[in-house]
C-alpha positions as CSV (number, residue, x, y, z in Angstrom):
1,X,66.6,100.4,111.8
2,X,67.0,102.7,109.0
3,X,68.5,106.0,108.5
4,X,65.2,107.9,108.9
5,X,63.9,105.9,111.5
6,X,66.9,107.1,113.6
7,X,66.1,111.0,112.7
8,X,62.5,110.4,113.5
9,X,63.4,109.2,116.8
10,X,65.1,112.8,118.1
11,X,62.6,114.3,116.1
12,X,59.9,113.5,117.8
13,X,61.0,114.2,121.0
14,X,61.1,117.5,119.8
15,X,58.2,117.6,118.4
16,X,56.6,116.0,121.9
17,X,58.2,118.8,123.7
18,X,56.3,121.6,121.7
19,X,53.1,119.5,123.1
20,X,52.3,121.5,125.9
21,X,48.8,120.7,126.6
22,X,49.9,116.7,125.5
23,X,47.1,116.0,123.3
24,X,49.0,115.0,120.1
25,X,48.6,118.8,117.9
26,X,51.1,121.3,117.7
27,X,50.5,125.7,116.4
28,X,51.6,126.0,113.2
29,X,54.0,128.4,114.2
30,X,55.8,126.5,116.4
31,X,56.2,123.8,113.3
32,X,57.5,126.6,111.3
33,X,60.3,126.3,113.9
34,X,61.0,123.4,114.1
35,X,60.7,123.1,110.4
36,X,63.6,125.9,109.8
37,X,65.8,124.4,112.6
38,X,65.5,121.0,111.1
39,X,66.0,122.5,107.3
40,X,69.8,124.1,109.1
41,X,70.8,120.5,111.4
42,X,70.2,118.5,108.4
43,X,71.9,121.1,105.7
44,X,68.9,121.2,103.7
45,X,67.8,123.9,101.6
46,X,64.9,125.8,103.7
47,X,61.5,126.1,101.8
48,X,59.1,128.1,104.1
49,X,56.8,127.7,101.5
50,X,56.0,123.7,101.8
51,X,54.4,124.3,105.1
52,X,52.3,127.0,104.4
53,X,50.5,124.9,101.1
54,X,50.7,122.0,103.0
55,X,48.6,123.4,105.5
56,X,47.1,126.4,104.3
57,X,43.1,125.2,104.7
58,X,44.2,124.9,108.7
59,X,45.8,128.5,109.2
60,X,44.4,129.0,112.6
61,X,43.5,126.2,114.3
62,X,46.7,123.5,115.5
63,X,48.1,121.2,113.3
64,X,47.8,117.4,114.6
65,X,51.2,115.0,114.4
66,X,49.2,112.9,111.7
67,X,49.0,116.1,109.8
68,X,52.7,116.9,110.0
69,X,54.0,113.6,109.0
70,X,53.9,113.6,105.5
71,X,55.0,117.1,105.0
72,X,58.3,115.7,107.3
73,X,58.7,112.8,104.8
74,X,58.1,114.5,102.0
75,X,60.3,117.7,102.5
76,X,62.8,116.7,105.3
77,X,63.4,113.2,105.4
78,X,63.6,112.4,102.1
79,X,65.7,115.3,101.3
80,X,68.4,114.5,104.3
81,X,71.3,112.3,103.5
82,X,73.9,110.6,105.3
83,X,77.4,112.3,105.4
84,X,76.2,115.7,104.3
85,X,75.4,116.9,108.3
86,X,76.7,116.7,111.6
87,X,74.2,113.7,113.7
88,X,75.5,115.0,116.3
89,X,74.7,118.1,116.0
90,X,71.2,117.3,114.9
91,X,70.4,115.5,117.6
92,X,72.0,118.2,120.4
93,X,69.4,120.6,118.5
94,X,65.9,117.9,119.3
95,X,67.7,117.4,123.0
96,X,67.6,121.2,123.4
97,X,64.2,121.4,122.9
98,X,63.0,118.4,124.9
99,X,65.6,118.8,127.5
100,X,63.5,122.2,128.3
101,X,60.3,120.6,129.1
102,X,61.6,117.0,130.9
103,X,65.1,117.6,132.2
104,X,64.6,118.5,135.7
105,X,66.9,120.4,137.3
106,X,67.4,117.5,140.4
107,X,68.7,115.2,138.1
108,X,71.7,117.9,136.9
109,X,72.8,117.5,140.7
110,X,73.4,113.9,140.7
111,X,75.7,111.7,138.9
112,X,74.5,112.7,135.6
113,X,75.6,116.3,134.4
114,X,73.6,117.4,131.2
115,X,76.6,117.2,128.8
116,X,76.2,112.8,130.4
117,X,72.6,113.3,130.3
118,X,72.5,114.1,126.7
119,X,74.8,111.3,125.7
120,X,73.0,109.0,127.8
121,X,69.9,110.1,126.0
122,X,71.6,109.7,122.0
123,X,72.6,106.1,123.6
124,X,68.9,105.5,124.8
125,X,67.5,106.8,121.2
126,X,69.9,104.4,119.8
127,X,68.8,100.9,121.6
128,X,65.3,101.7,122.3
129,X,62.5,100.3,120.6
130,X,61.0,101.2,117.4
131,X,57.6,101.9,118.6
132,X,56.1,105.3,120.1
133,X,56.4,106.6,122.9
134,X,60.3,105.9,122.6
135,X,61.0,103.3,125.6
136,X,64.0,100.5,126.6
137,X,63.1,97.4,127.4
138,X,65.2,95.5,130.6
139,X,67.5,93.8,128.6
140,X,68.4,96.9,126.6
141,X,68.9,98.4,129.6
142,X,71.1,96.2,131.5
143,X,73.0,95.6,128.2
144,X,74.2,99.8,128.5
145,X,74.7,99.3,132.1
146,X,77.4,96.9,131.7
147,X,79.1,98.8,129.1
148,X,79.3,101.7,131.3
149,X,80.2,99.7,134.1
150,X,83.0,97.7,132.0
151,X,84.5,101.4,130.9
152,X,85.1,102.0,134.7
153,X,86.2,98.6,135.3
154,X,83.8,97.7,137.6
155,X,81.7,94.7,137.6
156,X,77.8,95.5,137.5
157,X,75.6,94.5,140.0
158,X,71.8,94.2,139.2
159,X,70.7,94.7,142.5
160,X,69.8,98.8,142.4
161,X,68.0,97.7,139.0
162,X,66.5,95.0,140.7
163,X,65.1,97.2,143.0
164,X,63.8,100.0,141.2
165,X,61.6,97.2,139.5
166,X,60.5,96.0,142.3
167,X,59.0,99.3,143.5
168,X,57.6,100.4,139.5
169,X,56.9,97.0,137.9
170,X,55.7,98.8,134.6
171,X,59.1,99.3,134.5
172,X,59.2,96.2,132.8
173,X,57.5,96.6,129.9
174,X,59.5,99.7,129.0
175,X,61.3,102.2,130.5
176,X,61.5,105.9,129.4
177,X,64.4,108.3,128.7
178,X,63.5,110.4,131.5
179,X,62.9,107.5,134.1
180,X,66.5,106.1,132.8
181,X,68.3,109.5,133.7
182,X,66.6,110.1,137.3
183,X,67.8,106.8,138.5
184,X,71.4,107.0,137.2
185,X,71.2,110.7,138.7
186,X,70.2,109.1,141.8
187,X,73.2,106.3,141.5
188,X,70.8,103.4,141.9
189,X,72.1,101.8,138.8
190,X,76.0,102.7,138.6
191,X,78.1,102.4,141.8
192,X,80.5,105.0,142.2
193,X,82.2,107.3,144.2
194,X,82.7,110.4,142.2
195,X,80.5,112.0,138.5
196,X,84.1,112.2,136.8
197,X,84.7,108.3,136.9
198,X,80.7,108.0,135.4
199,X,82.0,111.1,133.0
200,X,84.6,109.5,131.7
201,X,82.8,106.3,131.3
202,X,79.5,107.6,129.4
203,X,82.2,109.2,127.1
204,X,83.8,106.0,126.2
205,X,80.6,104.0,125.6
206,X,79.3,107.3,123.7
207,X,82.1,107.0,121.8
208,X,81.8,103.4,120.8
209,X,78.5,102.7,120.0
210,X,76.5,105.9,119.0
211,X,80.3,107.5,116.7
212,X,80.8,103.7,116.2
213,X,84.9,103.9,117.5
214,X,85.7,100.4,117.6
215,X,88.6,101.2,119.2
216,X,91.6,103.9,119.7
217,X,94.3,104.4,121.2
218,X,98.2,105.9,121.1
219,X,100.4,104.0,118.8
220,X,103.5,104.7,116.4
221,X,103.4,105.0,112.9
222,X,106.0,105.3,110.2
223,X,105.7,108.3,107.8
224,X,105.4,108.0,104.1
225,X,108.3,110.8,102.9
226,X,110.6,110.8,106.3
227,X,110.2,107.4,106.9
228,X,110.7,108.4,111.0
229,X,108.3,107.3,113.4
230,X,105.8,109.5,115.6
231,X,103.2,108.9,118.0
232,X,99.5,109.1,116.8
233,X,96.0,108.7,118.4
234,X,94.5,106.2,116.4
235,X,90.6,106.2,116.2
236,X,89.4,103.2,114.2
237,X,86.0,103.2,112.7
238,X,84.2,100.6,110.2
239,X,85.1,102.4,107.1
240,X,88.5,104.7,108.2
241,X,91.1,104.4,110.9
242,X,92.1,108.7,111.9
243,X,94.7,109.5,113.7
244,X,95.6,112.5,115.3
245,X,98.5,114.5,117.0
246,X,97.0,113.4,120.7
247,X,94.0,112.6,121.9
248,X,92.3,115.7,122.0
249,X,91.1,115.3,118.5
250,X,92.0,118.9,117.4
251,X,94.6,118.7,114.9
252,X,94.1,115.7,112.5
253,X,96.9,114.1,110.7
254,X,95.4,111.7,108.2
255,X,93.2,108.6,107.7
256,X,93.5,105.1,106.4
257,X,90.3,104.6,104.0
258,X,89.5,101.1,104.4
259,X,87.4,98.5,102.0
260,X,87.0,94.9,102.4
261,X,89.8,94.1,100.1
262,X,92.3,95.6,102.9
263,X,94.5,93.2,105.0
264,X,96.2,93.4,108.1
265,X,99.7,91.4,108.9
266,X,102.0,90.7,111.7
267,X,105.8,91.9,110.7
268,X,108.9,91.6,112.4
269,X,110.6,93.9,114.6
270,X,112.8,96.1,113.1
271,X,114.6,99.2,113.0
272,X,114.2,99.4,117.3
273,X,110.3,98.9,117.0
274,X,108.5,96.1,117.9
275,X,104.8,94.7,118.3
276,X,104.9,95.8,114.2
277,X,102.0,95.1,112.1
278,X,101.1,96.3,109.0
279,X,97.7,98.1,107.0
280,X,97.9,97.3,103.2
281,X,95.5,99.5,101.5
282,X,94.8,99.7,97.4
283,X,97.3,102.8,97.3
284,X,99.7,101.9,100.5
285,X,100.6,99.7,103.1
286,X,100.8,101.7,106.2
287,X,103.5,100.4,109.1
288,X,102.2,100.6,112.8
289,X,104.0,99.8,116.3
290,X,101.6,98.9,118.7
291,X,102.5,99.4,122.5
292,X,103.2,95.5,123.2
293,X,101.4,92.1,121.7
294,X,98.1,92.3,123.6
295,X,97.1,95.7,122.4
296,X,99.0,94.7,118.9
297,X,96.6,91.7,118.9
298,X,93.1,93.7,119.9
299,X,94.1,96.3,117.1
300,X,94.4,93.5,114.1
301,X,91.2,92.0,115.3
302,X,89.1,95.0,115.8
303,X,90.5,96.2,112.3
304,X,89.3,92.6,110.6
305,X,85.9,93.0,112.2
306,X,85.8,96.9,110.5
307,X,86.6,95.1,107.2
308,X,84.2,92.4,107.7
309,X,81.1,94.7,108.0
310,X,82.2,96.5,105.1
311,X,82.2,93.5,103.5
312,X,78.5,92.2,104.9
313,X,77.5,95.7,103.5
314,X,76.9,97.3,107.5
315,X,77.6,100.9,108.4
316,X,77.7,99.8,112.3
317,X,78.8,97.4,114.7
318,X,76.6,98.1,117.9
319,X,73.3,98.9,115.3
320,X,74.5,95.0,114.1
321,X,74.4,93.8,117.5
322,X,71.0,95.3,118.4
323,X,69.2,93.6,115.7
324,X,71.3,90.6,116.6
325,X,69.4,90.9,120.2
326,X,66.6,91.7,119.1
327,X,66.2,88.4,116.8
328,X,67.3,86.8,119.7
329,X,64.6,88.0,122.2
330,X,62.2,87.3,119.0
331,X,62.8,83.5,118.5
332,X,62.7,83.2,122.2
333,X,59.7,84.7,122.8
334,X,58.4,82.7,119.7
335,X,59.6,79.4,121.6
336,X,57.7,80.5,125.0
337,X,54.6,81.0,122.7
338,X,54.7,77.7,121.2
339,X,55.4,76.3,124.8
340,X,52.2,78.3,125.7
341,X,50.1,76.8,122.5
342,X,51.1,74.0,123.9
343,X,50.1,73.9,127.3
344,X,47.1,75.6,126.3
345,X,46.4,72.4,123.7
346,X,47.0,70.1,126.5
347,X,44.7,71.4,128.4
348,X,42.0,71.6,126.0
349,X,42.7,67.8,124.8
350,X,42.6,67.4,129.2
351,X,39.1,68.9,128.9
352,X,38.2,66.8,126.0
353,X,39.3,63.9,127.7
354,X,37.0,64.6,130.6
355,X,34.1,65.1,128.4
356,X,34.9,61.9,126.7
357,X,35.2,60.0,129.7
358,X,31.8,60.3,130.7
359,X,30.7,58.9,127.6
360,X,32.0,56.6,126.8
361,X,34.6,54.9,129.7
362,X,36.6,52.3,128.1
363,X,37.8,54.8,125.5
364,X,38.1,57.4,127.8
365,X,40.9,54.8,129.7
366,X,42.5,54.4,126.6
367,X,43.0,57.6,125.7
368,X,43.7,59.0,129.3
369,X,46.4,55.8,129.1
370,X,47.5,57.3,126.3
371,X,47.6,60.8,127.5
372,X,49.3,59.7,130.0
373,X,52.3,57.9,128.3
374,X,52.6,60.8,126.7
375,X,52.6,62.7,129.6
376,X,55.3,61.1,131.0
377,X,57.4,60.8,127.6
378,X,57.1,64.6,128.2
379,X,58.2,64.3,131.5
380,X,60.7,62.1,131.1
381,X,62.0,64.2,128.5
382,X,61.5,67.5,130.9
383,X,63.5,65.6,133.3
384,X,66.0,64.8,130.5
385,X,65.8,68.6,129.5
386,X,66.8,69.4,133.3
387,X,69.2,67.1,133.7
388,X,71.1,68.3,130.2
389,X,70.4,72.0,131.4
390,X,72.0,71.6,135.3
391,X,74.9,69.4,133.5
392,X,75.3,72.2,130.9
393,X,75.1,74.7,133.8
394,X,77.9,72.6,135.8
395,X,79.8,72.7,132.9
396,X,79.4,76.3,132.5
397,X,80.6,77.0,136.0
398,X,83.4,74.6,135.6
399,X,84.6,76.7,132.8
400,X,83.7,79.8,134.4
401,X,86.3,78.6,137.1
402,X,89.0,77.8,134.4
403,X,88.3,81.1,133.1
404,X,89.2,82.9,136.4
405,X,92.1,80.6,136.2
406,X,93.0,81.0,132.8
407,X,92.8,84.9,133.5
408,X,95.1,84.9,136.6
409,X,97.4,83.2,134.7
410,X,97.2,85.5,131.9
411,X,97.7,88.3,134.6
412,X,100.7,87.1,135.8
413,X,101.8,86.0,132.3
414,X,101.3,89.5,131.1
415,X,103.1,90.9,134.1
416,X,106.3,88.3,133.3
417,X,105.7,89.3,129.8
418,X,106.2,93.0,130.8
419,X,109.4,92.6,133.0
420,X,110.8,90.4,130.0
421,X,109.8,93.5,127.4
422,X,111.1,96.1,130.0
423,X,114.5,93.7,130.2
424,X,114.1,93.5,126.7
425,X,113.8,97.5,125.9
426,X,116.6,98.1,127.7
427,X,119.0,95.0,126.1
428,X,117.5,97.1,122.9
429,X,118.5,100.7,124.4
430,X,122.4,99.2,124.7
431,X,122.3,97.7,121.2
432,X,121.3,100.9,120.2
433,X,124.4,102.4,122.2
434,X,126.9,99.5,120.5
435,X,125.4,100.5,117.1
436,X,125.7,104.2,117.6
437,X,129.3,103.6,118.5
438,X,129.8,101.1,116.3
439,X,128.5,103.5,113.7
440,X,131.1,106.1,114.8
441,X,133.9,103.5,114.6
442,X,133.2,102.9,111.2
443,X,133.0,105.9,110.0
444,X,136.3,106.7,111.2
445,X,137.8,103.4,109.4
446,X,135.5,104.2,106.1
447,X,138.1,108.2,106.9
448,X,141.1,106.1,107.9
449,X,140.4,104.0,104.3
450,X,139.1,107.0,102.7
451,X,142.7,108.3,103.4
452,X,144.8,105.2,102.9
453,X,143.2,105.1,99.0
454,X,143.7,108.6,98.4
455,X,147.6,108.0,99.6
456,X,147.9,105.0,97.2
457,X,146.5,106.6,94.5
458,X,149.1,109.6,95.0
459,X,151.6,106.7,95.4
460,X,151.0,105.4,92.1
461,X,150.6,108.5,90.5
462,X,154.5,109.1,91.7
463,X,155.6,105.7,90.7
464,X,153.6,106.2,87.4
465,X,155.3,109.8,87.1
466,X,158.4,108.1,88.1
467,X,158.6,105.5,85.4
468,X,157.4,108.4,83.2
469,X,160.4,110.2,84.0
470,X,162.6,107.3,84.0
471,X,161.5,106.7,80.3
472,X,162.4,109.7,79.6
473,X,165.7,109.8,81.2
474,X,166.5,106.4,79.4
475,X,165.6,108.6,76.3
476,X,167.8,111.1,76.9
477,X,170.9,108.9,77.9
478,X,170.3,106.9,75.0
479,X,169.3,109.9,72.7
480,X,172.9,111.4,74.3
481,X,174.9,108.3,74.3
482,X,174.0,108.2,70.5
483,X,175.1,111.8,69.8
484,X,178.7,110.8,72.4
485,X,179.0,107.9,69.8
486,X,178.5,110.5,67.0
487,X,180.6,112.9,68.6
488,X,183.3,110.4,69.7
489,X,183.2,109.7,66.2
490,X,183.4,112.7,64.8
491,X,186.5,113.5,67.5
492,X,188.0,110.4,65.8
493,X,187.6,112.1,62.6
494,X,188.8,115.5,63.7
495,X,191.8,114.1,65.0
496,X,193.0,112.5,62.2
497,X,192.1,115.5,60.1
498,X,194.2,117.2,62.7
499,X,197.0,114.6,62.5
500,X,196.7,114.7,58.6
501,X,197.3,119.0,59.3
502,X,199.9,118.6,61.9
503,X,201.6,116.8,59.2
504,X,200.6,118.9,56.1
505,X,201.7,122.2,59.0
506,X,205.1,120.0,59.1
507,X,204.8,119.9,55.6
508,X,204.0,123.4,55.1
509,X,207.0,124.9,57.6
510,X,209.5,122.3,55.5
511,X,208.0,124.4,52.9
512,X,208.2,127.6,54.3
513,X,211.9,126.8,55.7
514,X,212.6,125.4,52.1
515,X,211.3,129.0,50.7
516,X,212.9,131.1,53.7
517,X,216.1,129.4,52.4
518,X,215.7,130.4,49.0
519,X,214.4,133.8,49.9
520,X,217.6,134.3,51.9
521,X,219.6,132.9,49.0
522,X,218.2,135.1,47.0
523,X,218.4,138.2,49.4
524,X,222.4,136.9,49.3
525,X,222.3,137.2,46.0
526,X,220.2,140.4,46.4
527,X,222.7,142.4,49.0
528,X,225.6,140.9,46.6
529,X,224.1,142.5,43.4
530,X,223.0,145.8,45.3
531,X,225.8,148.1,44.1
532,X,226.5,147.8,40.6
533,X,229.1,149.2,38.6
534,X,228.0,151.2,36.5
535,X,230.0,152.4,33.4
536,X,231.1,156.3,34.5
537,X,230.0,155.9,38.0
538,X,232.7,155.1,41.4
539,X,231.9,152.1,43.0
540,X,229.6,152.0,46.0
541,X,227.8,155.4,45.1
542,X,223.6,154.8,44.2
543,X,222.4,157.3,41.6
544,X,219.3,156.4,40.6
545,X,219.0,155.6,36.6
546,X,218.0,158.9,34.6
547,X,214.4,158.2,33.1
548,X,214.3,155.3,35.5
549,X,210.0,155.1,36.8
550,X,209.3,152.9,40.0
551,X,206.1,151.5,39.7
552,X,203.1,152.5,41.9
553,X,202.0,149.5,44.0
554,X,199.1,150.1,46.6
555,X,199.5,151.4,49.6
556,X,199.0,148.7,52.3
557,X,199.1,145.9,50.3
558,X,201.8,144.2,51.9
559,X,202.6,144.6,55.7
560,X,205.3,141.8,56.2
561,X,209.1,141.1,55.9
562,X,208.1,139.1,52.2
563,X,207.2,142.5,50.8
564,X,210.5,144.2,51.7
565,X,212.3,141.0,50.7
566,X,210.1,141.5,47.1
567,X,210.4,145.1,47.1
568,X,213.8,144.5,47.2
569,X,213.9,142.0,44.7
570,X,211.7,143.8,42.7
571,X,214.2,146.9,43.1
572,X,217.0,144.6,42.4
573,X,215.8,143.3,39.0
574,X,215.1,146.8,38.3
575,X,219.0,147.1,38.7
576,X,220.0,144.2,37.1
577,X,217.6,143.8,34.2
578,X,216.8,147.5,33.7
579,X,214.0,149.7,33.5
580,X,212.9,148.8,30.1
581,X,212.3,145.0,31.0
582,X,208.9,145.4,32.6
583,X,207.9,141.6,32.0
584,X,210.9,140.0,34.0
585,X,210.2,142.6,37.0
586,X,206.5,141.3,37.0
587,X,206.9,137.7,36.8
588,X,209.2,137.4,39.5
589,X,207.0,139.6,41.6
590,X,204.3,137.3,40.4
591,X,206.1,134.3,41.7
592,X,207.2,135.4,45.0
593,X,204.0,136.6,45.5
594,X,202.0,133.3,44.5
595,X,204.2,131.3,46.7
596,X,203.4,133.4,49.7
597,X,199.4,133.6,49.1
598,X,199.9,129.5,49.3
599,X,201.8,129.5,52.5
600,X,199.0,132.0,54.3
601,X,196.2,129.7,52.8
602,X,197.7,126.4,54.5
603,X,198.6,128.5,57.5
604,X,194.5,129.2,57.8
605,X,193.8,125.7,57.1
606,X,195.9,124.2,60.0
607,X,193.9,127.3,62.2
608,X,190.4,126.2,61.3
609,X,191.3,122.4,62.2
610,X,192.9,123.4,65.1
611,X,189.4,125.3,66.4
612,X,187.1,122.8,65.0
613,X,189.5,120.0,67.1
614,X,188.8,122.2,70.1
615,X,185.1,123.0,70.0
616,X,184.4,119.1,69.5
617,X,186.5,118.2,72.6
618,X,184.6,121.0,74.3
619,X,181.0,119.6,73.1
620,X,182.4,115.6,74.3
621,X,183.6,117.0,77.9
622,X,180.0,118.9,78.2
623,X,178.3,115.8,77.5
């Protein structure tokens, strides 16, 4: 069933409900209505003037259904395209206007609310038949029941079905929408105690097969920039897995676009998650943690069977399995009428045989022998057939058995599985508890390290210093021993340049004696030669020399006992050699005073060796 097929199924219960007087034609105003409700469901641009040229030699009289059917091909239907609109919303517009005319208010106070009744009615739309007027046939019918019945968990009896054929046997051949909603309003169909279980369960198929969910549910996945882990509601779909903050399907988180080159994995469990399995997309691979192995497991395959119909080309699983059915009801109803043709030919060759028989006996035996071999090859072969189908169905029970086996066992496997994955979260919750501590324990050695490097790293820094210093110290003592060598040297020096002036001082005051002798020989000779006799003069009495000059020597020349002692001499040569002999007066005032100008320089000498001696046994102690 095609795209358009599927609008012109809601569409024409719309267009059925604007038949009041049921004879197939509806006003052209009413069409105008519909026409302009369908142009804004289906997000088409309205054109109100289509209608009026299509019909506009048929203004007042109605317009027939075969009348309005190319004008909703050529201007709706073609134009309408999948994706741009809301179906649901389309089809909530068409149940409006039916639900007017056929929903019956009795049916509201049953099990089936109108917000059920409509789904229930999308659902019918969906697995009905495509001829008009819109019906199910019984094995459509019991085929929804059991999905409604599965989503409550309950297993579906036929019985109330069984029933409600046996009191309408038209039923058989098709039953409609509204005949479909009175008897699960009525509960006939769907045992159950309350409209909140049937609620909840007409959701769930709705869900499924008419918004295609193959399946959804709350699982964790790991984010792309945090790379922390949150809870999502997963909604998988064939061409895009959603997920949402919770259930509610109000605030939308993102969606995994999926192609058929996509490819779900198994990982391991790891950083505290487990059940892992992994999405890997064109762009990204996307990490999920399902809520243990079964769901884990039902996830993976429900995602390979999305990627498989994209893949096969198909835009839905449950449309898929319709046309599945219905080539299955096909081919057998093909086999019943070539079991038919075939009766029917055996009973024609029967009545041929008869005919035959009468004229002509002998080959009427013959073939009636031969009819009859193969009468009982056919039999035999019917028996055969019955056999093979009561051993098949034995077998079928047998493995039914083992399947109610098979699925205790997997009952109480699962619940051993759970206590194990219960022990097993909480082994996990007091790993978690030895890593967290762990983790603490380590960071305090990584300090305690942290701490014990930055101490040996000051520690070599002050041995480095250290032998810095050291070799610098060595310098120093070295640098000084070599000036202590220098200076002991130079001390060796000084002292012998001190011994050489102690003797050339011992020398000097021999000298200085030797001259002090002669000075006092002279001053002897000096005091002896003092008084003079002088011719007419008494003896002892100084009179100065008439004419006689004294020469002018500068003041403060001479402040020691040498210049009296020369002053004297100098006075007594005056006396004895007269005034007129200036030469001998000067040169033995030169003499005496040459001789004294070389005792004061030796004298300084011997005082400059003596300080020099002294500062260089001051510099030697200091080192």
């Amino acid at each position: 069933m095609d795209f358009k097929s599927e609008l012109l199924k809601s569409i024409w219960y719309a267009f059925t409900a604007l038949d009041m007087e049921k004879n197939g034609k509806v006003s052209k105003s009413q069409l105008k209505v519909l026409s302009h409700n369908l142009y804004t469901a289906l997000n088409i641009p309205h054109d109100p003037v289509a209608l009026e040229e299509h019909f506009q030699d048929n203004d007042d009289g109605p317009v027939s259904n075969q009348g309005y059917m190319p004008y909703l091909n050529k201007y709706i239907l073609a134009k309408a395209t999948n994706g741009t609109f809301d179906k649901e919303t389309f089809d909530e517009l068409c149940w409006m206007m039916t639900a007017k005319k056929n929903y019956k208010p009795g049916m509201e106070a049953g099990l089936c609310p109108r917000k059920d009744a409509f789904k229930l009615w999308c659902l019918f739309n969906m697995l009905s038949e495509d001829r008009y007027p819109l019906v199910m046939i019984p094995e459509e019918v019991e085929y929804l029941l059991k999905k409604i019945a599965s989503a409550m968990s309950l297993e579906w009896e036929r019985n109330g079905l069984d029933d409600s054929y046996c009191q309408d046997p038209t039923l058989l051949d098709g039953m409609t929408v509204w005949k479909f909603l009175e008897l699960m309003g009525s509960g006939r169909l769907i045992r159950s105690e309350g409209t909140e279980a049937v609620s909840l369960a007409v959701d769930e198929v709705f869900q499924e097969m008419y918004h295609d969910v193959l399946k959804k549910g709350y699982m964790w996945k790991k984010g792309l920039v945090r790379r922390n882990w949150n809870e999502r509601w997963f909604v998988l779909k064939p061409s895009v897995i959603q997920y949402y903050v919770s259930e509610d399907l109000k605030e939308k988180k993102g969606e995994i676009l999926l192609d058929k080159r996509c490819v779900t994995e198994a990982i391991q469990d790891k950083e505290g998650r487990r059940c892992l399995f992994c999405i890997k997309t064109a762009n990204r691979t996307f990490e999920i943690s399902a809520p243990d192995l079964k769901h884990r497991l039902e996830w993976m395959q429900a995602i390979q069977t999305a990627i498989r119909l994209l893949a096969e080309g198909k835009r839905s699983l449950h449309k898929e399995l319709k046309l599945r059915r219905r080539e299955n009801r096909e081919q057998s109803s093909k086999q019943k009428e070539e079991q038919q043709t075939l009766r029917d030919l055996q009973e024609r060759e029967q009545l041929e045989a008869e005919g035959l028989h009468k004229e002509e006996e002998e080959r009427e035996w013959e073939q009636q022998q031969l009819m009859q071999r193969a009468l009982e090859r056919q039999l035999r072969e019917a028996e055969e057939a019955r056999a093979n189908m009561a051993t098949e169905i034995a077998q079928k029970e047998a493995e039914s058995v083992k399947q109610r086996l098979r699925i205790r066992e997997l009952e109480m496997t699962q619940q051993a599985l759970e206590k194990a994955l219960e022990a097993e979260i909480q082994a996990r919750l007091e790993e978690e508890r030895a890593r967290v501590t762990q983790a603490s324990l380590l960071e305090e050695e990584e300090e305690k390290q942290k701490q014990l490097s930055r101490l040996k790293e000051e520690q070599e820094a002050l041995l480095q210093q250290t032998q810095q210093d050291k070799h610098v110290i060595l310098q120093d003592m070295t640098e000084k021993a070599q000036a202590l060598k220098v200076a002991s040297h130079e001390l060796e020096k000084l002292q012998e340049s001190r011994q050489k002036s102690n003797q050339f001082l011992e020398e000097a005051k021999k000298k200085l004696c030797r001259a002090s002798c002669h000075v006092k020989h002279w001053n002897v000779q000096l005091n002896r030669l003092m008084k003079p006799v002088s011719p007419g003069g008494h003896v002892g009495q100084d009179q100065p020399a008439p004419n006689t000059e004294v020469p002018d020597y500068p003041r403060g020349a001479f402040a020691s006992n040498e210049f009296i002692v020369k002053k004297q001499l100098c006075n007594t040569d005056r006396r004895l050699f007269g005034a007129h002999s200036p030469n001998s007066q000067s040169l033995w005032s030169s003499r005496l005073y040459s001789e004294e100008e070389e005792v004061q320089e030796q004298l300084r000498k011997v005082s400059l060796t003596e300080t020099d001696s002294t500062r260089c046994e001051t510099n030697r102690s200091s080192h």
